[in-house]
py3Dmol code that shows the C-alpha trace and the ligand (Angstrom):
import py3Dmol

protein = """\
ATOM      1  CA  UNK A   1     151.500 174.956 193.486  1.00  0.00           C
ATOM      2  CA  UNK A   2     152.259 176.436 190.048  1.00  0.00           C
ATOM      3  CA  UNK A   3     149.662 178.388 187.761  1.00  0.00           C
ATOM      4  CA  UNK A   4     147.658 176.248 185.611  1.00  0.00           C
ATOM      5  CA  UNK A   5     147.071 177.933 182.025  1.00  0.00           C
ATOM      6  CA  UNK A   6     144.184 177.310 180.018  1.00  0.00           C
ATOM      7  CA  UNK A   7     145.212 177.448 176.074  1.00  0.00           C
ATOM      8  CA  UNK A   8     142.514 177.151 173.234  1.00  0.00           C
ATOM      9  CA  UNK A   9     143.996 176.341 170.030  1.00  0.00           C
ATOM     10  CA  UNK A  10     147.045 174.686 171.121  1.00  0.00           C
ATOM     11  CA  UNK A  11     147.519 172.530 168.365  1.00  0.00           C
ATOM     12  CA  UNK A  12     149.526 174.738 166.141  1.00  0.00           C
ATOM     13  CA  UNK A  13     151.006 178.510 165.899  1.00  0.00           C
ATOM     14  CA  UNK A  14     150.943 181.154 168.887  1.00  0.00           C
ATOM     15  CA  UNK A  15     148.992 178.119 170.801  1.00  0.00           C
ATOM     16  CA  UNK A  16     151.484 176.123 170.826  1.00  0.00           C
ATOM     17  CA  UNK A  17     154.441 177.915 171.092  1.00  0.00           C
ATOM     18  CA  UNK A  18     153.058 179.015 174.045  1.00  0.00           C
ATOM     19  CA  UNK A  19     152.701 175.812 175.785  1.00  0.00           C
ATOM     20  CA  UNK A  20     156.531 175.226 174.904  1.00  0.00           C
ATOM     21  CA  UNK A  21     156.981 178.375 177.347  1.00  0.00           C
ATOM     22  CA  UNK A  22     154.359 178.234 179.767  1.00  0.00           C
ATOM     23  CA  UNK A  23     155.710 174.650 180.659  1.00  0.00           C
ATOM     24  CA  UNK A  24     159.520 175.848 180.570  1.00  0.00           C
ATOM     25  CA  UNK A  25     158.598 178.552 183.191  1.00  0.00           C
ATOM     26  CA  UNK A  26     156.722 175.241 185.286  1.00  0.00           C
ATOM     27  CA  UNK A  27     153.158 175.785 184.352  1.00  0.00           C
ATOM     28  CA  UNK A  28     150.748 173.501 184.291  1.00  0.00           C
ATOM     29  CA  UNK A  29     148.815 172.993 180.804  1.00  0.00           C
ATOM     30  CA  UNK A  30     145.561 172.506 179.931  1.00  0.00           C
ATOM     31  CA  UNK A  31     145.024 172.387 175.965  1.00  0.00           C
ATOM     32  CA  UNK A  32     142.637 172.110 173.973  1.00  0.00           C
ATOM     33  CA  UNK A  33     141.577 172.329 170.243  1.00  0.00           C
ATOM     34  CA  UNK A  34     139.478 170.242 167.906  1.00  0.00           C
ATOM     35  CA  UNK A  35     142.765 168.426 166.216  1.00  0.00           C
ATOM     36  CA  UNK A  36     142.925 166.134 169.356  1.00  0.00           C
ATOM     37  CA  UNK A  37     146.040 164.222 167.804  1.00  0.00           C
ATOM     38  CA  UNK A  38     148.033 167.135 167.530  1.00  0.00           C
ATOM     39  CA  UNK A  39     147.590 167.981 170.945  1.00  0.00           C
ATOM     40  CA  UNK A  40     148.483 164.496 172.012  1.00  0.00           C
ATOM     41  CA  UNK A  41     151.952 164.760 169.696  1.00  0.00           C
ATOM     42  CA  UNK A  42     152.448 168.096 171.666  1.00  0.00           C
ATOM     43  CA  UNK A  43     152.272 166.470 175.266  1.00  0.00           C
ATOM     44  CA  UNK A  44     154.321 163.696 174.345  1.00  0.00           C
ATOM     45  CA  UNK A  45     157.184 166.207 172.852  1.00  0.00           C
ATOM     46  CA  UNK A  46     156.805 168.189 175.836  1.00  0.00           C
ATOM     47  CA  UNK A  47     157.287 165.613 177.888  1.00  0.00           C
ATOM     48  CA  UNK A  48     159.696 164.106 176.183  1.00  0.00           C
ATOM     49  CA  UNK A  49     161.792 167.784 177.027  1.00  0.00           C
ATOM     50  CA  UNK A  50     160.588 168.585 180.477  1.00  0.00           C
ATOM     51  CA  UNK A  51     158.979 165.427 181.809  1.00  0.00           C
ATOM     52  CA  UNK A  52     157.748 167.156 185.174  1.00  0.00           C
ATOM     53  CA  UNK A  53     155.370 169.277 183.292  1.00  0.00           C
ATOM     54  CA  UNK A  54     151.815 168.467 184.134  1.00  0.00           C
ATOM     55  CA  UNK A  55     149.273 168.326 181.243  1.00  0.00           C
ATOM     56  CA  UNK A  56     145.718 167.529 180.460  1.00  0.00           C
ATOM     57  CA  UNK A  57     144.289 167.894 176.634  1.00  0.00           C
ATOM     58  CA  UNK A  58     141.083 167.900 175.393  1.00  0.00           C
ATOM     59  CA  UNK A  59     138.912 168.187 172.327  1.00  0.00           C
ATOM     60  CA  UNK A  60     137.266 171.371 172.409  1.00  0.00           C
ATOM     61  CA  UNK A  61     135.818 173.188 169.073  1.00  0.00           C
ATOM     62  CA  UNK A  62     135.132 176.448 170.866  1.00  0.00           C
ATOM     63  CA  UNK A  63     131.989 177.302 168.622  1.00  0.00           C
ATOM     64  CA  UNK A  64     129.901 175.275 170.629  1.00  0.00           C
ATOM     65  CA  UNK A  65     128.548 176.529 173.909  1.00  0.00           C
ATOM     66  CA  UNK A  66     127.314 173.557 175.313  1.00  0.00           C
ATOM     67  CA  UNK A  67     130.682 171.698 174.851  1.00  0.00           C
ATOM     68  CA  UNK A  68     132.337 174.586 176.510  1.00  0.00           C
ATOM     69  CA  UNK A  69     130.434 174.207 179.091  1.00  0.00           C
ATOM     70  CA  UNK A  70     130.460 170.354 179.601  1.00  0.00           C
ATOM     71  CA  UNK A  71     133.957 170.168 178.964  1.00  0.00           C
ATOM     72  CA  UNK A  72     134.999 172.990 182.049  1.00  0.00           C
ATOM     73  CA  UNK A  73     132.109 171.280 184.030  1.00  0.00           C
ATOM     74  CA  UNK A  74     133.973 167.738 183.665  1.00  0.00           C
ATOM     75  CA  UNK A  75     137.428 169.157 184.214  1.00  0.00           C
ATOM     76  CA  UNK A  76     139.148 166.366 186.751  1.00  0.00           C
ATOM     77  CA  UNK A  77     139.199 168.040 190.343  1.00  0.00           C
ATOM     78  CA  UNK A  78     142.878 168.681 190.445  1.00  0.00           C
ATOM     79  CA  UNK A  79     142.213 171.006 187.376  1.00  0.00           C
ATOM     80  CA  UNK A  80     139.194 172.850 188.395  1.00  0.00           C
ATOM     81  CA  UNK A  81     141.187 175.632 189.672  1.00  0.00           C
ATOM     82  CA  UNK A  82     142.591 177.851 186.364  1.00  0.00           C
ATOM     83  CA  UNK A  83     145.379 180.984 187.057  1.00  0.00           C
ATOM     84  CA  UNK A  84     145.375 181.583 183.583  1.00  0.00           C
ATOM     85  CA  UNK A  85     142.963 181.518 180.404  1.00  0.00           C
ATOM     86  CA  UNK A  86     144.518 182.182 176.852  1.00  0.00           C
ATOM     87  CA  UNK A  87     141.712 182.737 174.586  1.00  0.00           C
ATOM     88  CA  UNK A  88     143.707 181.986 171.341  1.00  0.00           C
ATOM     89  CA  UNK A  89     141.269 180.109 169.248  1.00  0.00           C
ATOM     90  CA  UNK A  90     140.598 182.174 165.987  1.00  0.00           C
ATOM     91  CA  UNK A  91     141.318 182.243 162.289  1.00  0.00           C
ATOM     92  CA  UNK A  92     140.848 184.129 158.980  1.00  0.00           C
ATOM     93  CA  UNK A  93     138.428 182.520 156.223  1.00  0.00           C
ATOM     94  CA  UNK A  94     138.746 184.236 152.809  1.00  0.00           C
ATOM     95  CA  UNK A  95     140.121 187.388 151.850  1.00  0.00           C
ATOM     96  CA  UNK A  96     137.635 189.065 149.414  1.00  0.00           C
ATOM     97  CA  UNK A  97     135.716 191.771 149.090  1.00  0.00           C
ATOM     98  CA  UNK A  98     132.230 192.530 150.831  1.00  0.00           C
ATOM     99  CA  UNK A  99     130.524 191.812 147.898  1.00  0.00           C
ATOM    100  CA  UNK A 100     132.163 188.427 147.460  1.00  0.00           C
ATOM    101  CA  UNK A 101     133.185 186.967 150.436  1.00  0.00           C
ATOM    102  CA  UNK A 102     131.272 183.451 151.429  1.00  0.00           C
ATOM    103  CA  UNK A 103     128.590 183.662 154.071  1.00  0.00           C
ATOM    104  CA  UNK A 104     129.914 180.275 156.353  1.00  0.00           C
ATOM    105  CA  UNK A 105     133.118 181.566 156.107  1.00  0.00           C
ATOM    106  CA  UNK A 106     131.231 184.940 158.070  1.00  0.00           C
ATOM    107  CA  UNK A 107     129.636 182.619 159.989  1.00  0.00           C
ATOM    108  CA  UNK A 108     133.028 180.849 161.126  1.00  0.00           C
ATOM    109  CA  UNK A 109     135.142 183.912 161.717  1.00  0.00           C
ATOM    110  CA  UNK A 110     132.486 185.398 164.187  1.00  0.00           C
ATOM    111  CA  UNK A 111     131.528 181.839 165.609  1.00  0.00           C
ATOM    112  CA  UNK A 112     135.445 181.362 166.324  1.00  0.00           C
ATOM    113  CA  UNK A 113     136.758 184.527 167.224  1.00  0.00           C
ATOM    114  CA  UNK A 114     134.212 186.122 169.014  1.00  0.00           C
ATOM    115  CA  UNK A 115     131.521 183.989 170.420  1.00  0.00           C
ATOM    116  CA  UNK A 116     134.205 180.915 171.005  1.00  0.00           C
ATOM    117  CA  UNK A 117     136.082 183.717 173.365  1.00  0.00           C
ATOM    118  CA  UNK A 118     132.890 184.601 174.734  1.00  0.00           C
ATOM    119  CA  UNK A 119     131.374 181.187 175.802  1.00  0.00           C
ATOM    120  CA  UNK A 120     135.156 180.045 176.851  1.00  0.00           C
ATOM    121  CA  UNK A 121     135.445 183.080 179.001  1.00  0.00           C
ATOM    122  CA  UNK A 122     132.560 183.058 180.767  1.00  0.00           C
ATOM    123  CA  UNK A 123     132.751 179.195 181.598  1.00  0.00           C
ATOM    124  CA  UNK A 124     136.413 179.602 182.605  1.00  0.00           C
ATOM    125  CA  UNK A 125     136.211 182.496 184.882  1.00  0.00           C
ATOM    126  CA  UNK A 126     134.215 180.478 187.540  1.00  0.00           C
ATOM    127  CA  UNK A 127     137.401 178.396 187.779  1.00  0.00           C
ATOM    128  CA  UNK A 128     139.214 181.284 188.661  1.00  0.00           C
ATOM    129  CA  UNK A 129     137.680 182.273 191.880  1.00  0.00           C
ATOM    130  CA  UNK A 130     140.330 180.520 194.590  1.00  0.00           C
ATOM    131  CA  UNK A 131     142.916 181.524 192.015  1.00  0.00           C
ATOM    132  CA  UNK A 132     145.372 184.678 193.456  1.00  0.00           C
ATOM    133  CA  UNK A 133     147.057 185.633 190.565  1.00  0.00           C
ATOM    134  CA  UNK A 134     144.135 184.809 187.622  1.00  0.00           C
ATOM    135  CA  UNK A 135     144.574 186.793 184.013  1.00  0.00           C
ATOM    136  CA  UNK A 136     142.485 185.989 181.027  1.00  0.00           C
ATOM    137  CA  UNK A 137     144.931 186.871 177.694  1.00  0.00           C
ATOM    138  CA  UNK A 138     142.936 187.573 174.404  1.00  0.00           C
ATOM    139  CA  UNK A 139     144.499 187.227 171.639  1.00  0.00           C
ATOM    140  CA  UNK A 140     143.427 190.339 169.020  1.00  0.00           C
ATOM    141  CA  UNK A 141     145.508 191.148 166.256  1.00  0.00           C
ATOM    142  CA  UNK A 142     146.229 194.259 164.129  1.00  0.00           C
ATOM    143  CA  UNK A 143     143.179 193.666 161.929  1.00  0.00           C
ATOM    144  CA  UNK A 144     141.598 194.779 165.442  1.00  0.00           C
ATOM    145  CA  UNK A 145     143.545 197.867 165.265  1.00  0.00           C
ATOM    146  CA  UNK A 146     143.104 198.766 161.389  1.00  0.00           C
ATOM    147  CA  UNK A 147     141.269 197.348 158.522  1.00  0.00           C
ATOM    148  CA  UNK A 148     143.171 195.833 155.421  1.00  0.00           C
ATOM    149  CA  UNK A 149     141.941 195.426 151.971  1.00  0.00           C
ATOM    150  CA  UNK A 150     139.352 192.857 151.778  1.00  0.00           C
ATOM    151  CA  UNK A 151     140.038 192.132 155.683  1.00  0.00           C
ATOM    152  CA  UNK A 152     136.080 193.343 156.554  1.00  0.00           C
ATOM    153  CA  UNK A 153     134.360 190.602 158.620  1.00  0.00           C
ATOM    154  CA  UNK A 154     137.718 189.289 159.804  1.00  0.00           C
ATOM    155  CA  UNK A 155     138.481 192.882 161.063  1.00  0.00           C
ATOM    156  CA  UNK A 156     135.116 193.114 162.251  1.00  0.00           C
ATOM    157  CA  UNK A 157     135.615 190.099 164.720  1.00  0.00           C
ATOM    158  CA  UNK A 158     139.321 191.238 165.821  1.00  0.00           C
ATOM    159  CA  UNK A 159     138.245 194.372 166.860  1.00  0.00           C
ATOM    160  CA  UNK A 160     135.392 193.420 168.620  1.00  0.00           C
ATOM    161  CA  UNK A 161     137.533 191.560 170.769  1.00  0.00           C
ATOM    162  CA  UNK A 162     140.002 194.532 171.685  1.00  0.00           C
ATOM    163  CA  UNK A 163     136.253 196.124 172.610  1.00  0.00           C
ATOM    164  CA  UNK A 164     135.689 192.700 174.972  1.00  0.00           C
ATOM    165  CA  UNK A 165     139.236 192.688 176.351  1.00  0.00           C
ATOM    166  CA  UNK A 166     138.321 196.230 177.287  1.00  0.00           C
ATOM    167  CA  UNK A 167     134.793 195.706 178.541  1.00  0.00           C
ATOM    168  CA  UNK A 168     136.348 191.879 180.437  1.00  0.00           C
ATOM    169  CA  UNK A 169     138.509 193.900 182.511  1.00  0.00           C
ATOM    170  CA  UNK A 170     135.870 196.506 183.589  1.00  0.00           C
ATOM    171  CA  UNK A 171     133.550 193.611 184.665  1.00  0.00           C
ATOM    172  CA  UNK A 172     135.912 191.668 186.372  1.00  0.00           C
ATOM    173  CA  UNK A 173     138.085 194.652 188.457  1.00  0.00           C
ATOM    174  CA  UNK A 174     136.087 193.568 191.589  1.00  0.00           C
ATOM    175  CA  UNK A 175     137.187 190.144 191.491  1.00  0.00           C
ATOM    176  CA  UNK A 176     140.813 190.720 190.828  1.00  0.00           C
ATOM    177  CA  UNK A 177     141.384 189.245 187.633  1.00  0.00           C
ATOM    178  CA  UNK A 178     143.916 190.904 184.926  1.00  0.00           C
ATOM    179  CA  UNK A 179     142.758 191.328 181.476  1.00  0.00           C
ATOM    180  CA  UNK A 180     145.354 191.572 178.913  1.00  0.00           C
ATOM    181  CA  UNK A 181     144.674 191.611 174.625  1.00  0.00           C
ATOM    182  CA  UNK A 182     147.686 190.862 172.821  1.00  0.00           C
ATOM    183  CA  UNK A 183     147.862 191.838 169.209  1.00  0.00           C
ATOM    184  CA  UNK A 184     150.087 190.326 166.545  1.00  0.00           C
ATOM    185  CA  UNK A 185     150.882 191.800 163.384  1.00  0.00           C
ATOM    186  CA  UNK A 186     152.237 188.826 160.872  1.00  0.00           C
ATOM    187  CA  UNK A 187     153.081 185.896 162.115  1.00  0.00           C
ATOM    188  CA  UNK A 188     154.437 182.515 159.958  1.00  0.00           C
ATOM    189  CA  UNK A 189     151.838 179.496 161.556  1.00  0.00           C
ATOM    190  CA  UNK A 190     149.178 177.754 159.589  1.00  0.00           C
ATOM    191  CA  UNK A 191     146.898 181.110 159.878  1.00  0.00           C
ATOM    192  CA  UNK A 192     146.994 181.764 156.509  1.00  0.00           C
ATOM    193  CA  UNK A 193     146.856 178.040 154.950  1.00  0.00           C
ATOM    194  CA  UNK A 194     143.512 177.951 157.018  1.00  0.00           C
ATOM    195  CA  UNK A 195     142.696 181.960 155.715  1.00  0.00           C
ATOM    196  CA  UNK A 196     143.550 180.318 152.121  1.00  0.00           C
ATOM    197  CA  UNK A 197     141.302 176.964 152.216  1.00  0.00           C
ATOM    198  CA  UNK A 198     144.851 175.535 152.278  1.00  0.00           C
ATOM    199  CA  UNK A 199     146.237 176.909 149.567  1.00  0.00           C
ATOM    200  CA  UNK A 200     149.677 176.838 150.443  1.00  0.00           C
ATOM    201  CA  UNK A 201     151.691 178.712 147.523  1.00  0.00           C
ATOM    202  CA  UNK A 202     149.494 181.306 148.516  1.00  0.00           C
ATOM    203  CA  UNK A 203     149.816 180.939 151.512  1.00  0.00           C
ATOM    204  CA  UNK A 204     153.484 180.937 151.974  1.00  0.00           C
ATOM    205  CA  UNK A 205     153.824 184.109 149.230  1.00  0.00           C
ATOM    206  CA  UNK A 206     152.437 186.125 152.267  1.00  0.00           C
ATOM    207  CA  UNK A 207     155.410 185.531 154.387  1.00  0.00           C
ATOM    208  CA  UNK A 208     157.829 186.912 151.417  1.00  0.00           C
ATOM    209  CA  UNK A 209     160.237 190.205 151.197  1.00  0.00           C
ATOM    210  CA  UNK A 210     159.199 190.416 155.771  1.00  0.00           C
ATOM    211  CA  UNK A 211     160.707 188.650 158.610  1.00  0.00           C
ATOM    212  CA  UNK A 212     157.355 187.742 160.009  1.00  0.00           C
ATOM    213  CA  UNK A 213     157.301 187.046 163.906  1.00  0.00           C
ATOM    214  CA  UNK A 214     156.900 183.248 164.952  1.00  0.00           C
ATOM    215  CA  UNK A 215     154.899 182.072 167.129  1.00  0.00           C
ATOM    216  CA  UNK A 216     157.369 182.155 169.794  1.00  0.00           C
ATOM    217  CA  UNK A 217     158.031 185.518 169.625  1.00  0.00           C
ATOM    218  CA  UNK A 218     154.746 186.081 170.876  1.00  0.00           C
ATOM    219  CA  UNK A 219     154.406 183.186 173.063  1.00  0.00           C
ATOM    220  CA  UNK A 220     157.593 185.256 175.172  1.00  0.00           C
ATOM    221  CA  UNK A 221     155.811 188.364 175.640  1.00  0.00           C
ATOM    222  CA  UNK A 222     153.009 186.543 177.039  1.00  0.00           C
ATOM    223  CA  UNK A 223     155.285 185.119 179.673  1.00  0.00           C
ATOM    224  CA  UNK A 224     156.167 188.558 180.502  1.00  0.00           C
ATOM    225  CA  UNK A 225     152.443 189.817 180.381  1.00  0.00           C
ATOM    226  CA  UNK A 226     152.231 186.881 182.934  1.00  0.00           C
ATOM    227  CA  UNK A 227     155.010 187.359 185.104  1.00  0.00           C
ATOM    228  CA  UNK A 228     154.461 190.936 186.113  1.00  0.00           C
ATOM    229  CA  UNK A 229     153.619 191.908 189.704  1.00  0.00           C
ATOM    230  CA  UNK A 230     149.990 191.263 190.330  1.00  0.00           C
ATOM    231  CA  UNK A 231     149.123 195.205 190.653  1.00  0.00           C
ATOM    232  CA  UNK A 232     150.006 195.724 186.896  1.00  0.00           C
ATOM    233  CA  UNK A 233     147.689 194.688 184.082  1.00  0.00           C
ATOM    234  CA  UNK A 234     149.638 195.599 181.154  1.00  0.00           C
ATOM    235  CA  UNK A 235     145.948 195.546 179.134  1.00  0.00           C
ATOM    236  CA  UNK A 236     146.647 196.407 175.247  1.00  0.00           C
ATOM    237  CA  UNK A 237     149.644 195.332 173.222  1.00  0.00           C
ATOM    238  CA  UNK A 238     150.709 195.526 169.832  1.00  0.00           C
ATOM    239  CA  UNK A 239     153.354 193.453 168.432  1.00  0.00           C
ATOM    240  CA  UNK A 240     154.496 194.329 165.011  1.00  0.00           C
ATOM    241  CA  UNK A 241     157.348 192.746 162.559  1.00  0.00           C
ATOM    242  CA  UNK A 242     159.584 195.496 162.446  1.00  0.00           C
ATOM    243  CA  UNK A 243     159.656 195.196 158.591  1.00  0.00           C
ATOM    244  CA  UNK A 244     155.551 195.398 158.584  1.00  0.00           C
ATOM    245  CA  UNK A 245     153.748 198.010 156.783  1.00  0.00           C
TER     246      UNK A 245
END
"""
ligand_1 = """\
48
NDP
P 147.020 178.658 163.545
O 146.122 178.367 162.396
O 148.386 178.083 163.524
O 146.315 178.253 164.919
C 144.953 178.483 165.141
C 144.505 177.620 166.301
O 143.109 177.875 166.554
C 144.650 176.143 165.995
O 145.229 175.497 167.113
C 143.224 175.664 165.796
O 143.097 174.331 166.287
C 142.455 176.629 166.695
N 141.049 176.715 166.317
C 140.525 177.196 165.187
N 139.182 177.065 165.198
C 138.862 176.480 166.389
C 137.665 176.067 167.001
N 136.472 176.221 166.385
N 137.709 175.513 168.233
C 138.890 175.355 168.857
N 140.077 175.711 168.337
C 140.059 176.256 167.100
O 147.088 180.255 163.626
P 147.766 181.230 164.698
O 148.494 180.494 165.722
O 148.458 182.276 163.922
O 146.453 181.891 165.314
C 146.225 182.002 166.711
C 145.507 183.310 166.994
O 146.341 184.389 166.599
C 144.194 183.504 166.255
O 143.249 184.067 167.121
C 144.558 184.478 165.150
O 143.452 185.231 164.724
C 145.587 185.327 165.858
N 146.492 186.098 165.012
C 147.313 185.475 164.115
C 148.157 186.245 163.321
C 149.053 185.635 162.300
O 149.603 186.386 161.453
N 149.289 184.335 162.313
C 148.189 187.715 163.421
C 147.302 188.247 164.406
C 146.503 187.457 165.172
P 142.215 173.182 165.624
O 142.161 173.439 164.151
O 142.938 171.926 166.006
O 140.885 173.311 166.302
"""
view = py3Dmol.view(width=600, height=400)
view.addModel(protein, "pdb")
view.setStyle({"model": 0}, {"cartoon": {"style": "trace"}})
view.addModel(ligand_1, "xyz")
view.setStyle({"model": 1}, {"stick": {}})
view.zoomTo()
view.show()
């Protein structure tokens, strides 16, 4: 049977793109996000393209442990069984100084990025036990590399998950799973409408003077992450623009 990929925040960006290449290399998909009718548009497309792909969706706003849970607990039988978890879910809220920045946005960027990983993770990887060939990809960035002006919590949160994509694979070498963090410099999606509260003149004045990466470009060197011989766990990469600072 084919690997079945988890994807959290497959309604737009990196998430989506890569369903588009997961399901053109014959995975099957399980997506999930809050925007439920994105997700929807996104299985009919795909199958519009490659109507043998198999693919369940479901609302999921990662935040919430108890959903999580319910939601992995209610999977239908003939997707209890994941290969692959892509813990993409995550966003920038603000970019302002310490002394500035808005408390819920705090409160969303660590709710998101690094508790949403958490709870996902740890209901996911009991789905992974008959799986051969399981890998759990986190998705960091370079804010979990460096720290940018006015980047602080949102920094804070992406490099605490290149310290859990470290500590995941420690804790799960027994079992056999891979552990992989992939880490994006700039790339065009709706990251930084969401970072701007939608602002999009700001948001699109980011993108000018550097050929950002797309979404795709990532999605591809996931699929290569993916597709290496079960003995390697490539664990820690960073993927720049070339024309990025
Ligand atoms: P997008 O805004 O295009 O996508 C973000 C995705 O996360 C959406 O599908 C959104 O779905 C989902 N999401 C957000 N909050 C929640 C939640 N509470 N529960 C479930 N899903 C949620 O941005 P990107 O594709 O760029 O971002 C994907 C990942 O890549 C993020 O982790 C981001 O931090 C990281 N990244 C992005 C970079 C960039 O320059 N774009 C650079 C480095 C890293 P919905 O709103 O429907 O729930």
């Amino acid at each position: 049977m084919n690997r079945t990929v988890l994807i959290t925040g497959a309604s737009s960006g990196i998430g989506q793109a890569c369903a588009w290449v997961l399901a053109k290399e014959g995975y099957r998909l399980a997506l999930c996000a809050r925007r439920t009718e994105r997700l929807e548009a996104l299985k009919q497309a795909i199958l519009t393209d490659l109507p043998e792909t198999e693919i369940l969706t479901f609302t999921l706003d990662v935040r919430d442990a108890n959903a999580v849970q319910q939601a992995t607990d209610t999977l239908p039988a003939d997707w209890q069984n994941i290969d692959v978890l892509i813990n993409n879910a995550g966003l920038s809220q603000g970019l302002d100084p310490i002394q500035q920045g808005k408390l819920s946005d705090w409160d969303t960027m660590i709710d998101t990025n690094i508790k949403g990983l958490l709870y996902v993770s740890r209901a996911v990887i009991p789905l992974m036990k008959n799986s051969t060939n399981a890998h759990i990809i986190n998705i960091g960035s370079i804010a979990g590399k460096e720290v940018y002006p006015n980047g602080n919590v949102y920094c804070a949160t992406k490099h605490a998950v290149d310290a859990l994509n470290k500590a995941m694979r420690i804790d799960l070498l027994e079992k056999g799973i891979r552990v992989s963090a992939i880490h994006p410099g700039m790339v065009e999606t709706e990251f930084s409408e969401v970072r701007f509260h939608g602002d999009t003149d700001r948001a699109k004045a980011v993108y000018q003077g550097v050929e950002a990466l797309s979404g795709q470009d990532i999605a591809e060197v996931i699929a290569f992450v993916l597709s290496r011989r079960a003995h390697i766990n490539i664990n820690d990469l960073l993927i720049m623009p070339t024309a990025q600072a």
